[in-house]
GUNU-369303 format. One record per residue (C-alpha): residue number from 1; residue in one letter; x, y, z. Coordinates in steps of 0.001 Angstrom, whole numbers, plus 500000, padded with zeros to 6 digits. Example, Ala and Ser with C-alpha at 12.3 -4.5 7.8 and 13.67 -1.06 7.14 Angstrom:
2
     n   res       xx       yy       zz
     1     A   512300   495500   507800
     2     S   513670   498940   507140
REM end
This chain:
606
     n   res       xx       yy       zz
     1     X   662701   656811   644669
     2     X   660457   659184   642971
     3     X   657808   658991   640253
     4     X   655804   660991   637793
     5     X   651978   659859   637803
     6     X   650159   661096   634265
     7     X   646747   660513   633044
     8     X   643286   659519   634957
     9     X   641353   656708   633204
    10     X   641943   653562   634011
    11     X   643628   650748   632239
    12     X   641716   649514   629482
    13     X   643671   647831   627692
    14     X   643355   643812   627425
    15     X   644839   640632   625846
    16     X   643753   638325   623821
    17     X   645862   635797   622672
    18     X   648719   637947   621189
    19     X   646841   640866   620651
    20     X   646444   644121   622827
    21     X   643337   645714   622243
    22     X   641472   648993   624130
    23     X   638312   648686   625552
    24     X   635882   651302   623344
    25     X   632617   651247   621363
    26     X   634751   652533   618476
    27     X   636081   650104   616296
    28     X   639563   649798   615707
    29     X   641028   651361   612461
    30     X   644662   651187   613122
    31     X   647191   647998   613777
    32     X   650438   648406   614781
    33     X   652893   645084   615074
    34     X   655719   645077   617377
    35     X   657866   642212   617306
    36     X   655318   639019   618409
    37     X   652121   642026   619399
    38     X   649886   642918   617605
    39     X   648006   646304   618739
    40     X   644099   647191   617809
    41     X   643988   651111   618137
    42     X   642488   653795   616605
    43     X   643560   656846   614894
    44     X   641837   660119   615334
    45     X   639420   658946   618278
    46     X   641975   659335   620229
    47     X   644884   661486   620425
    48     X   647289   659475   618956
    49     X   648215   660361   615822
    50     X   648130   663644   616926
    51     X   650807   663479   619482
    52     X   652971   660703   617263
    53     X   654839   662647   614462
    54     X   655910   659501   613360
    55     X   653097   657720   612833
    56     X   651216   660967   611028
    57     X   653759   660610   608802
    58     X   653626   656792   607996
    59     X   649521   657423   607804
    60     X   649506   660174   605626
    61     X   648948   659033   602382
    62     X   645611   657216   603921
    63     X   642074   658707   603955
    64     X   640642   658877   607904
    65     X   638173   656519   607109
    66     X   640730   653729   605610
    67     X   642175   651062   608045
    68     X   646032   651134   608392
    69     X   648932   648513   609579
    70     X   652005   649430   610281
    71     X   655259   647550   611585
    72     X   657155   649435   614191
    73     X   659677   646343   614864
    74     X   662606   648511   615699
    75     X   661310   650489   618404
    76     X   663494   651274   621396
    77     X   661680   649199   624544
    78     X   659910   647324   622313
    79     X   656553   646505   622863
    80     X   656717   647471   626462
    81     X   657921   651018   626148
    82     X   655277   651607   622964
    83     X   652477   650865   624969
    84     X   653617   653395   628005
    85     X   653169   656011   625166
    86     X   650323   654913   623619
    87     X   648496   654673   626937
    88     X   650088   658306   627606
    89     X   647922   659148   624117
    90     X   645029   657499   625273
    91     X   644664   659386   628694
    92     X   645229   656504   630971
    93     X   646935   656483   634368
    94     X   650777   655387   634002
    95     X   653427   656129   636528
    96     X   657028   657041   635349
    97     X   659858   655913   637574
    98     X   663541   655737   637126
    99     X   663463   651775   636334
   100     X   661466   652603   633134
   101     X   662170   656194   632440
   102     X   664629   655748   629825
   103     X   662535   653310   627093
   104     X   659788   655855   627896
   105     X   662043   658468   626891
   106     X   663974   656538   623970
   107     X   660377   655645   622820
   108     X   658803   659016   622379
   109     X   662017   660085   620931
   110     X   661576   657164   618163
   111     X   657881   658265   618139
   112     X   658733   662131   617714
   113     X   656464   662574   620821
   114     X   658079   666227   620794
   115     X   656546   669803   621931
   116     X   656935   670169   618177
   117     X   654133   668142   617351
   118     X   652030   669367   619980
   119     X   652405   671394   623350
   120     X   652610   669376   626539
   121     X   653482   666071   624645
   122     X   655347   663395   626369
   123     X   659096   664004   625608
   124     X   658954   667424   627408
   125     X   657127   665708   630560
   126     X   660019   663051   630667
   127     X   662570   665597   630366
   128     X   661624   667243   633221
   129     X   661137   664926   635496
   130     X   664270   663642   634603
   131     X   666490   667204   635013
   132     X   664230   667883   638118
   133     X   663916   664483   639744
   134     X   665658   661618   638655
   135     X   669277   663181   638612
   136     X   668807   665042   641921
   137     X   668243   661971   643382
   138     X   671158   658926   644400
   139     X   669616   655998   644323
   140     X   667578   657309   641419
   141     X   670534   658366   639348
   142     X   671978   654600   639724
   143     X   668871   652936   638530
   144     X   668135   655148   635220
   145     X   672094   654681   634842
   146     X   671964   650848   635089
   147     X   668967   650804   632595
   148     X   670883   652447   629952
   149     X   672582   649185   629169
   150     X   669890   647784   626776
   151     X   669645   651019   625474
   152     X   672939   652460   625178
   153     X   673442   653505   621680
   154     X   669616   655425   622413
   155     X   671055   656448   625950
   156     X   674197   657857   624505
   157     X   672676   659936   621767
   158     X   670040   661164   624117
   159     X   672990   662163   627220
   160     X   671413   659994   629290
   161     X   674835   658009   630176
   162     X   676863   661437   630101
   163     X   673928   663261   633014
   164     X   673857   660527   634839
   165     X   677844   659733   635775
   166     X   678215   663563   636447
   167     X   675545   663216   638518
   168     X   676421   660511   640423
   169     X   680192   661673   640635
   170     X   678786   664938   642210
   171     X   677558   662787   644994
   172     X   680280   660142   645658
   173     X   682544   663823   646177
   174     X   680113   665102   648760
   175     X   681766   665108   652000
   176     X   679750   662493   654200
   177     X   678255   664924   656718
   178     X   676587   666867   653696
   179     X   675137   663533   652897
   180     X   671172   663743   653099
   181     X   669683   661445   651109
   182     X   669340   657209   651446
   183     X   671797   655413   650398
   184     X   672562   650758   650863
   185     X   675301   650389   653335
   186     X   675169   647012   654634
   187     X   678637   646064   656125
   188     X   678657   643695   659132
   189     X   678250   645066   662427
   190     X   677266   648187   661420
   191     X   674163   649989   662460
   192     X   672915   653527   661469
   193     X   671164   654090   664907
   194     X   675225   653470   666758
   195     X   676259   655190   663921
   196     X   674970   659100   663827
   197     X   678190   660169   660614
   198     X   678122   658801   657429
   199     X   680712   656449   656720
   200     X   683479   657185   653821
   201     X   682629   654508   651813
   202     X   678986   654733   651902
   203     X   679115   654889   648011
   204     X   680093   651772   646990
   205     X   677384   649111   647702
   206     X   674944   651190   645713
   207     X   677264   651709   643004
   208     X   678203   647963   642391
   209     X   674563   647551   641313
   210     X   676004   648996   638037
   211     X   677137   646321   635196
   212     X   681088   646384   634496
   213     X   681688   649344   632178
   214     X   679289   651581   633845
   215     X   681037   650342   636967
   216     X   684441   651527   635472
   217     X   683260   654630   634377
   218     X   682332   655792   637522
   219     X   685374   654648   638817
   220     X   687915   656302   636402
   221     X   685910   659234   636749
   222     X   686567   659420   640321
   223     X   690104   658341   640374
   224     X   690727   661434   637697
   225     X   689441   663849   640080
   226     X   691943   662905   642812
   227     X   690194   664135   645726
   228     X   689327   660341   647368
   229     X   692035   658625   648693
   230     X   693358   655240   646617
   231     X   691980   653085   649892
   232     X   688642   654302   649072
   233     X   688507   653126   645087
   234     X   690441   650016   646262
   235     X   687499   649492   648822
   236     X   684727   650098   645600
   237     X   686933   647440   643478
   238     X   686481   644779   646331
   239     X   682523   645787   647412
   240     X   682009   645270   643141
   241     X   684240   641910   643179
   242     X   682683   640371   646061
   243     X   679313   641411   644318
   244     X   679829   639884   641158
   245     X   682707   637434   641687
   246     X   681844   633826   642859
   247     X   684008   632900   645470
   248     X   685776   636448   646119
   249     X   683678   636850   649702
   250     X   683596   633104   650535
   251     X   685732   630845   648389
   252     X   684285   627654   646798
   253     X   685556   624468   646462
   254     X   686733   622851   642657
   255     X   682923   621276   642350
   256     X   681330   624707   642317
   257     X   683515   626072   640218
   258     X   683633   623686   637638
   259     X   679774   624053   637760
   260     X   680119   627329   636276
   261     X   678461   627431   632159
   262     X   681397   628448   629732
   263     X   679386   632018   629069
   264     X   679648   632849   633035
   265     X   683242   631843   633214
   266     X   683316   634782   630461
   267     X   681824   637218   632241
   268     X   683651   636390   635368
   269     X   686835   637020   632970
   270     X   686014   640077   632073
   271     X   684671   641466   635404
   272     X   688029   640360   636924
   273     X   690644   641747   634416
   274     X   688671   645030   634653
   275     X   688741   644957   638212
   276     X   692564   644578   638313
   277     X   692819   647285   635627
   278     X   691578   649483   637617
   279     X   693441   649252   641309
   280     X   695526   652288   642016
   281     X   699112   652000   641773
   282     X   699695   653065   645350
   283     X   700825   650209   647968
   284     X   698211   649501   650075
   285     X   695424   650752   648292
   286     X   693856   647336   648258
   287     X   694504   644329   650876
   288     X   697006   641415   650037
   289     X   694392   638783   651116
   290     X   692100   640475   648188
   291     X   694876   640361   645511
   292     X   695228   636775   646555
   293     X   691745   636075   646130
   294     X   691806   637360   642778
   295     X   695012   635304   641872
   296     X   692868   631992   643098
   297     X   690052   632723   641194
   298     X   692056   634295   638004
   299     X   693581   630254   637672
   300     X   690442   628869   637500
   301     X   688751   631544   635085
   302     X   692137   631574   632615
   303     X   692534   634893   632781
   304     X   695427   636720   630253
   305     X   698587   636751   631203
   306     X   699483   640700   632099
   307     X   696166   640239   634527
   308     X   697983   637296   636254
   309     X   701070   638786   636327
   310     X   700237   641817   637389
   311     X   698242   639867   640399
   312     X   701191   638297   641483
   313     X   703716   641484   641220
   314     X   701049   643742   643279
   315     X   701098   640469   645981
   316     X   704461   640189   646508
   317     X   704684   643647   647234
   318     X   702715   643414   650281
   319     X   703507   639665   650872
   320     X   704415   641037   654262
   321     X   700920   642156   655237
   322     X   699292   638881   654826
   323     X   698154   636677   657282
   324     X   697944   632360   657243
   325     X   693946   633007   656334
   326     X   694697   634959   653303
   327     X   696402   631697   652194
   328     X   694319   629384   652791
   329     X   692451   628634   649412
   330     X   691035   625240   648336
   331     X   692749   623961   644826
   332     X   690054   624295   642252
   333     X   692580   622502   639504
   334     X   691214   619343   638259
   335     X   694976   617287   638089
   336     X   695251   618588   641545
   337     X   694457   615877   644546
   338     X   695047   617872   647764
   339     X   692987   619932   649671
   340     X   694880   623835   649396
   341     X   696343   625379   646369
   342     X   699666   625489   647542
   343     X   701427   627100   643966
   344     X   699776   630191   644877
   345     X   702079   630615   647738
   346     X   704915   629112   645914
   347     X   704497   631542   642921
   348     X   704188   634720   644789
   349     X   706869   633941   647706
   350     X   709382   633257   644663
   351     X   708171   636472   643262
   352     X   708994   638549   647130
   353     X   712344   637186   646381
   354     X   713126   638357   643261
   355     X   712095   641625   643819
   356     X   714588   641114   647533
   357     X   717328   640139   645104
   358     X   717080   642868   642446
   359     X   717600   645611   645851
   360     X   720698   647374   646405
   361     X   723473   645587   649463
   362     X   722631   648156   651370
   363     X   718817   647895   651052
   364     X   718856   644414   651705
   365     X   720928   645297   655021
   366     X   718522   647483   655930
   367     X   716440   646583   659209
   368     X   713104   647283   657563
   369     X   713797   644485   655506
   370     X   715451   641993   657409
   371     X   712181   642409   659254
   372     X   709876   642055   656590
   373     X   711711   638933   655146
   374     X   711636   637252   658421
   375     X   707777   637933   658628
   376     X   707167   636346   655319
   377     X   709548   633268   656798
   378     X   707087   633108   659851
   379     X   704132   633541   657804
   380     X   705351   630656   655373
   381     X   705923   628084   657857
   382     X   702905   629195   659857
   383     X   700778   628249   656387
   384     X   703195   625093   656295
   385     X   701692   623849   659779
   386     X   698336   624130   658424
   387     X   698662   622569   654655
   388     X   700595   619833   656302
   389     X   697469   618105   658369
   390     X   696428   617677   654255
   391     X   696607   613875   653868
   392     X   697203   614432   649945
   393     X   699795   617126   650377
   394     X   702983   615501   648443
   395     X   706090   615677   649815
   396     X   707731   617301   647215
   397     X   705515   620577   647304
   398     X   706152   620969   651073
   399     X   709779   620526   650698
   400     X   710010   623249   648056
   401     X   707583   625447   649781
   402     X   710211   625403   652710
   403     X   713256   625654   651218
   404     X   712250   628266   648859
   405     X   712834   630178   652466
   406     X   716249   631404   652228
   407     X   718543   630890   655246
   408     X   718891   634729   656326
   409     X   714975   634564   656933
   410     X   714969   632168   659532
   411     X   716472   633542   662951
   412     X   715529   630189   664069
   413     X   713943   626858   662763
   414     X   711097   625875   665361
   415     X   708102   626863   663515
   416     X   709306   625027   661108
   417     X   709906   621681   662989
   418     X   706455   622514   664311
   419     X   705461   622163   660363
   420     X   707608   619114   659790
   421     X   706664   617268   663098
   422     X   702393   617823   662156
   423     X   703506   616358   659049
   424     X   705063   613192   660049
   425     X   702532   612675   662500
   426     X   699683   613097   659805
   427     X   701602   610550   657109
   428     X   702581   607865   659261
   429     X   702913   606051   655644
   430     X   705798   608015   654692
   431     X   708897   606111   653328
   432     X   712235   606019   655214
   433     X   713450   608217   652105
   434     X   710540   610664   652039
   435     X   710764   611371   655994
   436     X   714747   611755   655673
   437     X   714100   614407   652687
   438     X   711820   616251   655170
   439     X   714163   616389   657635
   440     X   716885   617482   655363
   441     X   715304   620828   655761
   442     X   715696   621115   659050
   443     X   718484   622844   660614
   444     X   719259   621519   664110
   445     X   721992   624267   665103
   446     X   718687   626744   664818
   447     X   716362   625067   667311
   448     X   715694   626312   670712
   449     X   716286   623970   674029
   450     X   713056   623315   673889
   451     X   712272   622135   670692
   452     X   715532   619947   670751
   453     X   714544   618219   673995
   454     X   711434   617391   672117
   455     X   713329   616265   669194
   456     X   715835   613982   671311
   457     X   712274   611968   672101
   458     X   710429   612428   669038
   459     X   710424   608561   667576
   460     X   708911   610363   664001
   461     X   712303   611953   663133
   462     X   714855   610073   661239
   463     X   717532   608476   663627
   464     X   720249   610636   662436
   465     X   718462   613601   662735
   466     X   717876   612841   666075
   467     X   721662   612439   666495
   468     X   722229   615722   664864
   469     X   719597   617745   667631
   470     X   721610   615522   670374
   471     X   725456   616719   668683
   472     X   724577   620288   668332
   473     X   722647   620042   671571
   474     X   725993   619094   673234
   475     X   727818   621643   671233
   476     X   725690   624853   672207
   477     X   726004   623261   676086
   478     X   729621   623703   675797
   479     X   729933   627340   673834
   480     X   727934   628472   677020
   481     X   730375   627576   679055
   482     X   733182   628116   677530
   483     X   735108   631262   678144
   484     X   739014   631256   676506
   485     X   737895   628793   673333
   486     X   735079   628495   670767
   487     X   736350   625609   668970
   488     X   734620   622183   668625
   489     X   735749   619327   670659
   490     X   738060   616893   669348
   491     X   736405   614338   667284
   492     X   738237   611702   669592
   493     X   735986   613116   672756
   494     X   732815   613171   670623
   495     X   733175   609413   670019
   496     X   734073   608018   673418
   497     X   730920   610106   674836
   498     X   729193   607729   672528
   499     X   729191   605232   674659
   500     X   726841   607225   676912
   501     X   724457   608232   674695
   502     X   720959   607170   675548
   503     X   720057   603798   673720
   504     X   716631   604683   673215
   505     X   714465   608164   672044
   506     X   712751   607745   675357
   507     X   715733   607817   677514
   508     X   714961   611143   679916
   509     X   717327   614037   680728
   510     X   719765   615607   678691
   511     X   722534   613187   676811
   512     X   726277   613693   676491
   513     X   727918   613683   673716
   514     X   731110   615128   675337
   515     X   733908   613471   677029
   516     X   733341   611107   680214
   517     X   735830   613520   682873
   518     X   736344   610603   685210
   519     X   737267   608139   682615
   520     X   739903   609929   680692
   521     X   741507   611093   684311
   522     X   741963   607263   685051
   523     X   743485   606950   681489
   524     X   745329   610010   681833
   525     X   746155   612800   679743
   526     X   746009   613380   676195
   527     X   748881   614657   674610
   528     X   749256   616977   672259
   529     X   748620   614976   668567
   530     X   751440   615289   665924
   531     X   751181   617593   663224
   532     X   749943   614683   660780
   533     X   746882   614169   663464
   534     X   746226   618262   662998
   535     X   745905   618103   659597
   536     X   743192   615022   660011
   537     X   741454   617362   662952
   538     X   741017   620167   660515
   539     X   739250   618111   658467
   540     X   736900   617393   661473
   541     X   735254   620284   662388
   542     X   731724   621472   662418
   543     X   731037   622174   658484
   544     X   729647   625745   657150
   545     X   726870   623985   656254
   546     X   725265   623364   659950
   547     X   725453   619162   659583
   548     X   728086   617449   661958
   549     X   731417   617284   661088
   550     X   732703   615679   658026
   551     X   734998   612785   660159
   552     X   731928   612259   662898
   553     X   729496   611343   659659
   554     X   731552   608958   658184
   555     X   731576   607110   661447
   556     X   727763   606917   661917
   557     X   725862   604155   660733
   558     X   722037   605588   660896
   559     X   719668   602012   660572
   560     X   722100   600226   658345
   561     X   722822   602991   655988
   562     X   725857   603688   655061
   563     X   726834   606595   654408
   564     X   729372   607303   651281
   565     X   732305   608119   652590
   566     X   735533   610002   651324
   567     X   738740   608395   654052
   568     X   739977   604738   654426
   569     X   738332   604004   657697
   570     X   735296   605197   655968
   571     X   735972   602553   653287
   572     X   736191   599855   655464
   573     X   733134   600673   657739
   574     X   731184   600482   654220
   575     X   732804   597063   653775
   576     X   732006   595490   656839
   577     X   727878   596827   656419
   578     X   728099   594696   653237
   579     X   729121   591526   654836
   580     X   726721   592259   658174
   581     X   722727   592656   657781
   582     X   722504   595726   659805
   583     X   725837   596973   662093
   584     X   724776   599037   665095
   585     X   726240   602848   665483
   586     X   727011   602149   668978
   587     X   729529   599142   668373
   588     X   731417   601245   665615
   589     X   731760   603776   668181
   590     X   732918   601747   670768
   591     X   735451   600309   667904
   592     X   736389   603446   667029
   593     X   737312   604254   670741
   594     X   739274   601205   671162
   595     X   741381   601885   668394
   596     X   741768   605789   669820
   597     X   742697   604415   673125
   598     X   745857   602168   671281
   599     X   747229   605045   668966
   600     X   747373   606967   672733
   601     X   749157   603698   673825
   602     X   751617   604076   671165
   603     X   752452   607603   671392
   604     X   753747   606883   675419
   605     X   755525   604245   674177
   606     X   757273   606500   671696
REM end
């Protein structure tokens, strides 16, 4: 920083109550108000009237010898930047800096302190230092700059604003190794003494000193020369948010923010929808985890709708990029009892997927895609594994959170029993008919080994979930093996293996669910069903929809729930669970078997 020292004496002047007076033998014969300050000076003793145009003028009709008051309430500076001139007059010692060169300057100005009036008067001085000094210098450009603002109508008149951005915007298009002079760079882990170049961004710190619309004039003024890259003014957007922005570089919980007065929440407003005005249209040019951020904090401030939308559009776009922490904000809404805002996610995943529906067939074939849709599937119930330890999270907003996810995402559902298994575990509370529309979700023909031989034992899941993992369990055993056939096993084999299904989650090694080989040899073979029995074993496969098949379901009795049920022996199993208080699956199977073994016994006879 530089400065302009003028004048010798010292300071003379004094208070006294609300008056400013000057320490001289000579009585006062001039008194000039200025807002709540009154001023004892004199007129001719001292060179002020004749450096003051202005205030010649206003005296002139009085003799020299008659006492004068004037009212110079309108001032630029006020009182402040008055007395910097009159002291100026009076030969005292002031310095002149760029925190309070421009009321100086507006002030002498108002004052007609011109080379007009008389040579070497105070407006000339100022100028110069100002061409010579104040604009060759960074840091000293940015602080004149930022003083404008309660000036600017004075500041724009005088081309103060106008010097000053062309100034600066010469600098921030140096190249950094023709960057000599000091400048705030304060990023973590960096040190000047590791670090002999000048980083790319060393700019922006210094320039987010500036209020909002200075801010964005720099800004636009840079982005309309097009010589930075769009990474660089999206890295001067987030230095300025995180600068300005409660809770952009370390969110805050709802408390905090509701402490915020009605006028800041204003300001905050307007800070942010400028902010987001400004972010180049290029992908990438700012991080998702920032746009996010933005979106979290945009909620809570009620921003206007295109801002919002706009936030959410520019996220989705690079919904990809983000990581689990970029998720992870606290819910700052009032109604809202759990711990993370969750519609954030909700609102821009559903957004990724319109924009994935409105692409071409052959886009969405494409392998960049199918990538970047499964990324956003593991990234989703990666966040789902961490919302889910939240002992308020409803079960409603984690079920539509996860099957928002549509199928083709999902090469495989084992981060998301991960998700649905920290769940159960963390709301043990959870009614039969919340824990059975979690598991809904859940597609068992998409689990690994190892996740299913954790599900066979996992006493959390639903009991005919469990039977589900053991079924398709069974089934993927068998397409391994098989080398002439694909097809499902009869439903007749699936029932008498049944009977040696474990009778408890605990049981250890691997269940069947096929056929018992030594059993049906002593029974001997089965022939081949009539053409009525086909059409009833179509009926019985494995459904598109990845549950068991349609015949097999009607037959299970899950905990004393019936199922509904569209054939007669369906019918009658409902019956009989009316008349019983609970009927056991395994004792319907064994039933069931019975009955398969005497339409076999009828066919030999036949």
């Amino acid at each position: 920083m530089k400065y302009m020292k003028l004048g010798t004496r010292p300071d003379t002047f004094y208070t006294e109550q609300a008056t400013r007076s000057v320490v001289s033998d000579i009585p006062s014969d001039l008194v000039i108000q200025i807002n709540d300050i009154t001023y004892l000076l004199h007129k001719l003793q001292f060179p002020l009237l004749p450096k003051c145009g202005l205030l010649q003028r206003l005296c002139s009709d009085s003799s020299d010898s008659e006492s004068i008051s004037l009212e110079l309430h309108d001032i630029p500076g006020g009182e402040d930047a008055f007395e910097i001139c009159a002291k100026f007059c009076y030969g005292i010692s002031i310095n002149i800096g760029a925190h309070n060169f421009v009321p100086a300057l507006c002030a002498a100005k108002f004052l007609r302190m011109s080379d007009n009036v008389e040579k070497g008067n105070f407006v000339g001085k100022l100028e110069a230092f100002f061409n010579s000094c104040i604009l060759e210098g960074w840091k000293d450009s940015i602080v004149a700059l930022q003083s404008t603002s309660k000036l600017s109508e004075w500041s724009e008149n005088l081309g103060i604003v106008r010097k000053c951005i062309d100034s600066i915007i010469e600098k921030v298009l140096t190249p950094p190794p023709q960057v000599k002079w000091s400048y705030t760079y304060t990023r973590p882990g960096y040190t000047r003494k590791q670090h002999h170049s000048v980083p790319k961004d060393w700019w922006t710190e210094d320039v987010a000193d500036l209020d909002i619309d200075l801010f964005r004039c720099i800004v636009m003024a840079i982005r309309s020369t097009h010589v930075l890259p769009p990474q660089l003014i999206g890295e001067a957007l987030h230095v300025y948010a995180c600068r300005w922005i409660p809770g952009i570089a370390k969110p805050k919980t709802s408390g905090s923010s509701a402490s915020q007065t009605e006028e800041s929440k204003e300001k905050n407003r307007k800070i942010l929808e400028t902010i987001v005005s400004m972010i180049p249209t290029d992908r990438g040019s700012v991080s998702v985890g920032f746009l996010l951020r933005l979106l979290n904090i945009a909620n809570h401030l009620g921003v206007s709708p295109v801002t919002k939308a706009e936030l959410i559009r520019r996220a989705s776009l690079q919904f990809e990029e983000a990581t689990v922490s970029d998720l992870l904000y606290p819910s700052i809404s009032a109604s809202d009892q759990h711990l993370y805002d969750i519609d954030i996610v909700q609102t821009v995943l559903e957004s990724f997927l319109k924009l994935w529906k409105k692409m071409t067939p052959a886009a969405v074939e494409n392998r960049h895609f199918i990538r970047s849709i499964r990324s956003v599937a593991k990234l989703v119930d990666s966040y789902l594994q961490v919302v889910s330890r939240d002992d308020d999270m409803p079960v409603s907003k984690f079920v539509s959170l996860a099957e928002t996810i549509p199928d083709i995402a999902r090469s495989d559902h084992d981060d998301l029993y991960k998700a649905l298994n920290i769940y159960l575990k963390e709301h043990p509370e959870l009614s039969k008919a919340d824990r059975k529309r979690l598991c809904r979700i859940l597609d068992c023909q998409k689990l690994s080994p190892e996740v299913r031989a954790h599900a066979v034992k996992n006493e959390l899941l639903p009991l005919r979930t469990v039977v589900q993992v053991l079924y398709f369990d069974q089934e993927k055993e068998k397409g391994s093996k098989a080398t002439t056939s694909n097809k499902l096993p009869k439903p007749q084999e699936v029932l008498l293996g049944a009977k040696h299904r474990p009778a408890t989650r605990e049981s250890q090694g691997k269940p069947c669910l096929g056929t018992n080989r030594e059993e049906l040899n002593r029974e001997g073979p089965i022939r081949t069903p009539l053409p009525e029995t086909r059409e009833k074993d179509s009926v019985r496969t494995t459904r598109a929809d990845g549950k068991l098949p349609l015949e097999l379901e009607k037959k299970m009795v899950i905990r004393g729930d019936i199922e509904e049920v569209r054939s007669e022996k369906g019918r009658e199993f409902k019956e009989e669970s009316k008349l019983g208080s609970k009927v056991d699956a395994k004792k319907i199977m064994r039933k069931e078997r019975s009955k398969s073994d005497q339409g076999r016994e009828k066919v030999r006879e036949r």
